[in-house]
C-alpha positions, -999 to 999 in steps of 0.1 A, spaced: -111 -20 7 -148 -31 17 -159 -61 -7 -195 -44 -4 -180 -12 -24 -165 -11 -59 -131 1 -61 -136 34 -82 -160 46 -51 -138 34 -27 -105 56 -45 -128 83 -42 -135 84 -11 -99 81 -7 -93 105 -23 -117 130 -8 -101 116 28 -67 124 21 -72 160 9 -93 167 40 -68 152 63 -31 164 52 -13 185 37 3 176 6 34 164 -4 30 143 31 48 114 45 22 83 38 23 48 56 17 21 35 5 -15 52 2 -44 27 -4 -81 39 18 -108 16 21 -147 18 53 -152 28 68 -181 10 60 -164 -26 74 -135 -39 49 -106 -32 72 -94 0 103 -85 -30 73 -73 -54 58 -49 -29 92 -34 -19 104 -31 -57 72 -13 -64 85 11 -37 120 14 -48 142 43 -56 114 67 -38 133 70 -3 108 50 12 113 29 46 103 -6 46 98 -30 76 84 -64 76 75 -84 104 59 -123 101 32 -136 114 32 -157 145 31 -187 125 52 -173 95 27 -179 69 19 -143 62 42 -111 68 33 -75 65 51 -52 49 45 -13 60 64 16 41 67 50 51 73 74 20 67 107 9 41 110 -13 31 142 -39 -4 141 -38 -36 118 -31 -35 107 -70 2 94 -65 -12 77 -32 -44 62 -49 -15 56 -82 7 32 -61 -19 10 -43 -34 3 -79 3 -4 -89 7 -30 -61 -31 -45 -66 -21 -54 -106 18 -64 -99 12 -82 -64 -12 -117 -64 -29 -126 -31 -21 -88 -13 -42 -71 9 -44 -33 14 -45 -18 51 
């Protein structure tokens, strides 16, 4: 999310983006950045769980941060927009790809 815009804006452009651009329900890749010596990686993929979604990590080159991208389908662009709010309140210190 730009710093320069405020959040509601930036969800709706989202929004507006995701309608123009697929077809909904639609398979949705998720890419969060996490520290990894705290507990966000197990946060992020518990936010995620029971929805069939595919979850890979991978660490950085010097370990201190991993990613964490998820492939799941998704309903709508307001179940997208839904579950990166989730993650922003339940997950400290992520960042949103």
């Amino acid at each position: 999310m730009s710093t320069e815009q405020n959040p509601e804006e930036f969800y709706k452009n989202l929004r507006a983006q995701l309608y123009e651009t697929a077809s909904w329900p639609s398979e949705y890749l998720y890419k969060f950045i996490v520290k990894t010596n705290t507990d966000g990686i197990s946060k992020v993929e518990n936010l995620f769980d029971n929805m069939g979604a595919v979850i890979k990590t991978n660490a950085s080159k010097n370990g201190k941060y991993t990613s964490v991208s998820i492939h799941v389908l998704m309903k709508d662009p307001d179940a997208v927009i839904s579950k990166y709010k989730d993650v922003a309140e339940n997950v400290d210190d992520v960042i949103s790809l």
